[in-house]
VMD Tcl script that builds the backbone (N, CA, C; Angstrom):
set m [mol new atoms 288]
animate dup $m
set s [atomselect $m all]
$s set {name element resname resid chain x y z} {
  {N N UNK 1 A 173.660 88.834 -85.806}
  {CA C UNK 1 A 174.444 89.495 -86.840}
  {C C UNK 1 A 175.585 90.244 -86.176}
  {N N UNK 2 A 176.632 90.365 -86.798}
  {CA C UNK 2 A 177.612 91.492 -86.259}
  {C C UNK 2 A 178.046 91.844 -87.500}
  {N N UNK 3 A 178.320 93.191 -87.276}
  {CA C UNK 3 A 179.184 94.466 -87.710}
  {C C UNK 3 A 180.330 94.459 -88.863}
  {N N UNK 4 A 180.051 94.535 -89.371}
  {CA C UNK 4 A 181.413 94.575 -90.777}
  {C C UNK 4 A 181.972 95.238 -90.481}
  {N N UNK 5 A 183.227 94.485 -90.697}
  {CA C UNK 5 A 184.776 95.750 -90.337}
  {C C UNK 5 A 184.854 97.083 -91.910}
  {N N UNK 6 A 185.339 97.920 -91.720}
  {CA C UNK 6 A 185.456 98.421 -92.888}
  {C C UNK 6 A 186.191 98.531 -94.500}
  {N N UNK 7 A 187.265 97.659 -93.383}
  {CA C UNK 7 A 187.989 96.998 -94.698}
  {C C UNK 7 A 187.470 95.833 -95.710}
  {N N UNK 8 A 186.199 95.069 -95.127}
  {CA C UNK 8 A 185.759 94.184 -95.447}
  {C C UNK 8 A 184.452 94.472 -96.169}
  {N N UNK 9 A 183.741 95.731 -95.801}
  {CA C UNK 9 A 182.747 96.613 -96.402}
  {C C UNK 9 A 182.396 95.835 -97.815}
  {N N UNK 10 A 181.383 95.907 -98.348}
  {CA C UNK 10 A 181.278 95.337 -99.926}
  {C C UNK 10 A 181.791 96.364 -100.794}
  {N N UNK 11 A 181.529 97.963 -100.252}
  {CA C UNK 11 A 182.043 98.902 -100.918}
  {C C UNK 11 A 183.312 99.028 -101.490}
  {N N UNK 12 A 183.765 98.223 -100.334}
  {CA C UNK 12 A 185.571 98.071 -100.432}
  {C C UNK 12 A 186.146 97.219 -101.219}
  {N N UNK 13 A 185.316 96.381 -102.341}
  {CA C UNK 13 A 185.217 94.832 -102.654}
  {C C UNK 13 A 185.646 95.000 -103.743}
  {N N UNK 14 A 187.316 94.355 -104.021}
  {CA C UNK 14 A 186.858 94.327 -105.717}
  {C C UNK 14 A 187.250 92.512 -106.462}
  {N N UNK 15 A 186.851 92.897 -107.849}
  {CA C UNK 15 A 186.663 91.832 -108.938}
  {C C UNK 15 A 187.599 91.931 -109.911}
  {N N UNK 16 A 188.078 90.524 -110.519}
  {CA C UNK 16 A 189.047 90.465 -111.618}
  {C C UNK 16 A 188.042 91.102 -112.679}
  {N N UNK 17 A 188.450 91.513 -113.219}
  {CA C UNK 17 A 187.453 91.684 -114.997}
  {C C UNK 17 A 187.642 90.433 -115.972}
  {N N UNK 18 A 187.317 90.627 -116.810}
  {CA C UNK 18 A 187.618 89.641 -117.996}
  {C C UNK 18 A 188.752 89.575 -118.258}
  {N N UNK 19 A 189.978 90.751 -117.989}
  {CA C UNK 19 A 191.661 90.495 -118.416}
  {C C UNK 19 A 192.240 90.965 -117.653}
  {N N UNK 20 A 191.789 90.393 -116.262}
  {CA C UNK 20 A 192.427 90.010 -115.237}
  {C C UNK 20 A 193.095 91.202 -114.489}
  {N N UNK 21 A 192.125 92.680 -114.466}
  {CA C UNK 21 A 192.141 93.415 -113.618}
  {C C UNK 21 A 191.466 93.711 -112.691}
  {N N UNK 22 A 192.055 94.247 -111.307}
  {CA C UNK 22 A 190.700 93.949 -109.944}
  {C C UNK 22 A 190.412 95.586 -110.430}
  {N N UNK 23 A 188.976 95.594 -110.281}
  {CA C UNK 23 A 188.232 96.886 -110.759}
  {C C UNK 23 A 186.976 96.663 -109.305}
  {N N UNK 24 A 186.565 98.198 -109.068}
  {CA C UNK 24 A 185.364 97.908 -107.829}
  {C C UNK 24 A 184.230 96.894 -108.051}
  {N N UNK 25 A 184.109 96.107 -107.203}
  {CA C UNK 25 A 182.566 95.499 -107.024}
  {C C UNK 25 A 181.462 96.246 -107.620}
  {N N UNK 26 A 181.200 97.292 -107.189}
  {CA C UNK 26 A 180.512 98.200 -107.000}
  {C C UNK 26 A 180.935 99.570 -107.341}
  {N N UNK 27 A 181.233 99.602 -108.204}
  {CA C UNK 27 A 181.739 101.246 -109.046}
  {C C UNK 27 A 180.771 102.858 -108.657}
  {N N UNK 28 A 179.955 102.281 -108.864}
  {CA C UNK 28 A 178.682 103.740 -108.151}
  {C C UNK 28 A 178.437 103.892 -107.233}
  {N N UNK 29 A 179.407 103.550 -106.256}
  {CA C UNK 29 A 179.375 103.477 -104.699}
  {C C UNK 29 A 180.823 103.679 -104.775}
  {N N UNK 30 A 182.191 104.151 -105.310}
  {CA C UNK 30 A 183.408 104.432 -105.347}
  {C C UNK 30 A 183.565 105.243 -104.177}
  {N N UNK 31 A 182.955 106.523 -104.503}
  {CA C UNK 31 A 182.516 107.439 -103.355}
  {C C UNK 31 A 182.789 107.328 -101.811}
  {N N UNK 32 A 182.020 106.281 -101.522}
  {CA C UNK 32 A 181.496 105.827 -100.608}
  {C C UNK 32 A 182.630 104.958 -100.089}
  {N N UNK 33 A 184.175 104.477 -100.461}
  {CA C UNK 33 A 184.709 104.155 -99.783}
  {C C UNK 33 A 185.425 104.173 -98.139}
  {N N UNK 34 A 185.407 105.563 -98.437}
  {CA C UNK 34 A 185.564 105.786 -96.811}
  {C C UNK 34 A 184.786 105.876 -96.136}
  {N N UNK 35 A 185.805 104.829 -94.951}
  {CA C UNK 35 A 184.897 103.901 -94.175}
  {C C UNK 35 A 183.397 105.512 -93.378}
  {N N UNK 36 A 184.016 106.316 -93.668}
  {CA C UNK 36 A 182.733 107.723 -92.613}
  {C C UNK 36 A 181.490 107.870 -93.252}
  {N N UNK 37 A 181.722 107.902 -94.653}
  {CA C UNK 37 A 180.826 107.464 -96.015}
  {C C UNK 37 A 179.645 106.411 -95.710}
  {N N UNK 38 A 180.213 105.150 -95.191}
  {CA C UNK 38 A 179.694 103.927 -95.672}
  {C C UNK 38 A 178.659 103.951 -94.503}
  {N N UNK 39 A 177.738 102.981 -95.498}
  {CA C UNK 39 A 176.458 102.533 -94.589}
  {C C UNK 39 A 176.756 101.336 -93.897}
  {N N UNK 40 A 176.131 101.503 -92.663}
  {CA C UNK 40 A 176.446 100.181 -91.801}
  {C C UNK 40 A 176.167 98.693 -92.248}
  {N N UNK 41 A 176.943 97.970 -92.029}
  {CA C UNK 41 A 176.869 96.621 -93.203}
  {C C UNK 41 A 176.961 95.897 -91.991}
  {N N UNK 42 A 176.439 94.899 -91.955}
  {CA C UNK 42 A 175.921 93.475 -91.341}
  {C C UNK 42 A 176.111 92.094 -91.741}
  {N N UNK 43 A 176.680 91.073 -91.007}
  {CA C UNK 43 A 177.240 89.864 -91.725}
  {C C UNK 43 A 176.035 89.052 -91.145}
  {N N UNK 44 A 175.912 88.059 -92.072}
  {CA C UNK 44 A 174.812 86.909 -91.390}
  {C C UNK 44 A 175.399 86.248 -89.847}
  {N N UNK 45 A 174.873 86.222 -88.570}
  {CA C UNK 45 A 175.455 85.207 -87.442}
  {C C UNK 45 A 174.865 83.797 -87.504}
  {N N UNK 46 A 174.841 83.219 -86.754}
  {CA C UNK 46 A 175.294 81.318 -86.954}
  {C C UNK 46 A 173.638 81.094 -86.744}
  {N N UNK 47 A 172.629 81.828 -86.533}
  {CA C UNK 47 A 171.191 80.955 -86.629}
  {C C UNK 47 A 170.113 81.715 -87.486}
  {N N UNK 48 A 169.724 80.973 -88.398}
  {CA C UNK 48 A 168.458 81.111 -89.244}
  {C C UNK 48 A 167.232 80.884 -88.609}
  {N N UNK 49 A 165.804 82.024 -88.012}
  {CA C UNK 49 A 164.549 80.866 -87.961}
  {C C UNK 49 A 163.791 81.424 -88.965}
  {N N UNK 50 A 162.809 80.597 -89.689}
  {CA C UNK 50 A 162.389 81.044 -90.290}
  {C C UNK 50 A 160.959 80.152 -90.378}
  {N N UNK 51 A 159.617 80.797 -90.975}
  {CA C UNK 51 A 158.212 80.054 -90.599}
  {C C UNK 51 A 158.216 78.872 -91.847}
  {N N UNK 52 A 158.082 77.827 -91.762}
  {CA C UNK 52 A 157.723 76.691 -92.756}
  {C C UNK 52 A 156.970 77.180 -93.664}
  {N N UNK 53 A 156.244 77.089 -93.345}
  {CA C UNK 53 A 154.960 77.780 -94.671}
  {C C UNK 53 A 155.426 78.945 -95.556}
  {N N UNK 54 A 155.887 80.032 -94.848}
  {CA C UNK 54 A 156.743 81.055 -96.036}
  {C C UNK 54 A 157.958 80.681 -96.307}
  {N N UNK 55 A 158.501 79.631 -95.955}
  {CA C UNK 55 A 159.665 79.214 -97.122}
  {C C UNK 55 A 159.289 77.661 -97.822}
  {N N UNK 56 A 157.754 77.306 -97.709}
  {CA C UNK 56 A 157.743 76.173 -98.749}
  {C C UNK 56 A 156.969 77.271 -99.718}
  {N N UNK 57 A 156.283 78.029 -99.778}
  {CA C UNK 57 A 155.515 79.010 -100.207}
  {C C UNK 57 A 156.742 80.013 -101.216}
  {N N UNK 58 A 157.765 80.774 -100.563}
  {CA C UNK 58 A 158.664 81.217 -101.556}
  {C C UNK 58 A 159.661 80.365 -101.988}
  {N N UNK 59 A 160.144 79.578 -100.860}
  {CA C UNK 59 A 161.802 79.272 -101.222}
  {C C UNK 59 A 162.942 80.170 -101.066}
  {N N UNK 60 A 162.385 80.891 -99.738}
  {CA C UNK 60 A 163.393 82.136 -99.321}
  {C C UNK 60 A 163.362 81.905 -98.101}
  {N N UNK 61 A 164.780 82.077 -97.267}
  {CA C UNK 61 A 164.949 82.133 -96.124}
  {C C UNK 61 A 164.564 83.816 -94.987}
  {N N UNK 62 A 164.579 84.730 -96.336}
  {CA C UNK 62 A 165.004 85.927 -95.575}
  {C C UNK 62 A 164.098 86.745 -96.141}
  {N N UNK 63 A 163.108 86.409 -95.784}
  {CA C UNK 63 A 161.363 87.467 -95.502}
  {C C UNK 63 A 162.157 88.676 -94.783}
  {N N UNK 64 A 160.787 89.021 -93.790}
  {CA C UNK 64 A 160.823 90.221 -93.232}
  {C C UNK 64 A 162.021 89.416 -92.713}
  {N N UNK 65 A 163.166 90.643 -92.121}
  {CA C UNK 65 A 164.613 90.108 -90.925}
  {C C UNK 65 A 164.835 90.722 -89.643}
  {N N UNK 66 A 164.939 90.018 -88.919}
  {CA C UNK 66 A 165.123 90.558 -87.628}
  {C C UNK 66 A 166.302 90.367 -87.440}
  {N N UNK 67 A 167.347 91.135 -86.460}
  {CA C UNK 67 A 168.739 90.423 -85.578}
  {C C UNK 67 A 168.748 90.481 -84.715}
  {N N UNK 68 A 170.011 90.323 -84.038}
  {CA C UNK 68 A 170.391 90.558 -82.786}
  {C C UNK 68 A 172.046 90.408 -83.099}
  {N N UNK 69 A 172.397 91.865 -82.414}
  {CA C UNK 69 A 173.736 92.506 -82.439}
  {C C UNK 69 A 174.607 91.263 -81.684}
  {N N UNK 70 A 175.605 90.814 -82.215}
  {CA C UNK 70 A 176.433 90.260 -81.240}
  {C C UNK 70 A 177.986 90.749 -81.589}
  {N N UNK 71 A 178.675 90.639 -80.617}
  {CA C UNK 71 A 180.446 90.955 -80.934}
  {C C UNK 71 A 180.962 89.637 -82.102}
  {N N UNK 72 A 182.062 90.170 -83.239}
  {CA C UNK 72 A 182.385 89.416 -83.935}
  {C C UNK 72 A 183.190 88.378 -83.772}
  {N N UNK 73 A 183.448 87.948 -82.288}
  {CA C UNK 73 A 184.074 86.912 -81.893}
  {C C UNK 73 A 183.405 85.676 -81.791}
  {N N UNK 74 A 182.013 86.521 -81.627}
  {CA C UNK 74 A 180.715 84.785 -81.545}
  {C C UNK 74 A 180.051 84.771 -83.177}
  {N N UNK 75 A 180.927 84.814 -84.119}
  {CA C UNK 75 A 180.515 84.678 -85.636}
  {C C UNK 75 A 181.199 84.667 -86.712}
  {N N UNK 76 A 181.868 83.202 -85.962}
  {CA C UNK 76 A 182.976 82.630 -86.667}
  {C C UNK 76 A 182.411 81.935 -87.727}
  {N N UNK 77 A 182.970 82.338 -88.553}
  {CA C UNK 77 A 182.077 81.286 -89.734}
  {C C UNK 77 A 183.200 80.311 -90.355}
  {N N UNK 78 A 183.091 78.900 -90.092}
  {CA C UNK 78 A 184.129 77.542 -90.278}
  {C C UNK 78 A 184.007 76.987 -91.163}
  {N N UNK 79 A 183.966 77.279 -92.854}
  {CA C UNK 79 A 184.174 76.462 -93.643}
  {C C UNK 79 A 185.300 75.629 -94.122}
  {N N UNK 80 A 186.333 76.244 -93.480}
  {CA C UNK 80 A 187.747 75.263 -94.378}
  {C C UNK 80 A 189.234 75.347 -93.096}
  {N N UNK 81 A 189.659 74.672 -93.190}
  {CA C UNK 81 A 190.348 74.305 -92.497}
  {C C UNK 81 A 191.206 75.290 -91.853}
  {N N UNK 82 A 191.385 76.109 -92.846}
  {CA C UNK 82 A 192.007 77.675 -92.309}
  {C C UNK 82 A 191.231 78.191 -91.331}
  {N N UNK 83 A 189.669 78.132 -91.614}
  {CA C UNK 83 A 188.749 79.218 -90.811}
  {C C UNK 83 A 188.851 78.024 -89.577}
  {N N UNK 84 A 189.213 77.055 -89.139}
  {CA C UNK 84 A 188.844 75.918 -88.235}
  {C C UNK 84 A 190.649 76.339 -87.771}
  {N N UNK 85 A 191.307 76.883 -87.916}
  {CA C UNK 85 A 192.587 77.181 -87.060}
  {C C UNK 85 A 192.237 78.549 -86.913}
  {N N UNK 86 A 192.364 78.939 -87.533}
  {CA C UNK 86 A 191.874 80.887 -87.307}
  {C C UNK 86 A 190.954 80.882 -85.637}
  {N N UNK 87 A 189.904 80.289 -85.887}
  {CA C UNK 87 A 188.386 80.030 -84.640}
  {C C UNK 87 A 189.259 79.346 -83.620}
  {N N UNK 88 A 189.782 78.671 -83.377}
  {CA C UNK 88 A 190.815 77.618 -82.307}
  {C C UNK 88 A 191.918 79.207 -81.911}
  {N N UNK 89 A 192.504 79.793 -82.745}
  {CA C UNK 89 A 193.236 81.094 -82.064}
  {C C UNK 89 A 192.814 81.700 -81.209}
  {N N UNK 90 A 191.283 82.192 -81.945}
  {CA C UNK 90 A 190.525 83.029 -81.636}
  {C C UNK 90 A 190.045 82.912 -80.131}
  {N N UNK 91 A 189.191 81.688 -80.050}
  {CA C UNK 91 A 188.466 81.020 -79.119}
  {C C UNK 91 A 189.498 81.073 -77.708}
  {N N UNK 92 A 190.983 80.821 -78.630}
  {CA C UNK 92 A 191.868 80.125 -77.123}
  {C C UNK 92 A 192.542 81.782 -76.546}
  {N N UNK 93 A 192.032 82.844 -76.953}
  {CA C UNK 93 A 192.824 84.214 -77.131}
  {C C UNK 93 A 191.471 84.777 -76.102}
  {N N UNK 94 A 190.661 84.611 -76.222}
  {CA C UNK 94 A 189.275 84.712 -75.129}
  {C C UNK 94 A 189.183 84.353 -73.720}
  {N N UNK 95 A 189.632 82.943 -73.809}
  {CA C UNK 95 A 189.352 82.000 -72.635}
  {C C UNK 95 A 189.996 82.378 -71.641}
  {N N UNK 96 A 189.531 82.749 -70.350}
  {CA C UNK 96 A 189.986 83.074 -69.094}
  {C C UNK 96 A 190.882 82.174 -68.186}
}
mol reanalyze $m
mol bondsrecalc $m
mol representation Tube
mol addrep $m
């Protein structure tokens, strides 16, 4: 897992409404925008394990959770072609 930036916070998150105004995600947590406020938030990193039997049994990946802290450079997440040039910046901005 690594570290949510604070701008990215869910706290920080907002939604169109029905007529097309962005209003908070999360309104009862307004408060809580600044970033000194906020509780430490955690992004999923690139490996799932999880026991067979408790996910043919629930159909949940995320029982009890464990992590492991890593820097947000190793948790690139590549769905679309943008995030697949973004990761190639990234990657080549590292390399020694």
């Amino acid at each position: 897992v690594t570290r949510v930036k604070h701008h990215d916070h869910a706290y920080n998150q907002r939604i169109f409404d029905e007529y097309g105004n962005l209003k908070f995600a999360f309104p009862k947590h307004r408060k809580d925008v600044r970033r000194q406020s906020q509780l430490i938030h955690y992004k999923l990193g690139n490996l799932i394990l999880t026991k067979t039997g408790y996910f043919l049994q629930t159909g949940d990946f995320f029982g009890i959770s464990a992590g492991i802290g890593v820097p947000w450079k190793y948790c690139i997440d590549i769905d679309t072609e943008e995030d697949w040039e973004l990761a190639e910046i990234i990657c080549s901005t590292f390399q020694s």
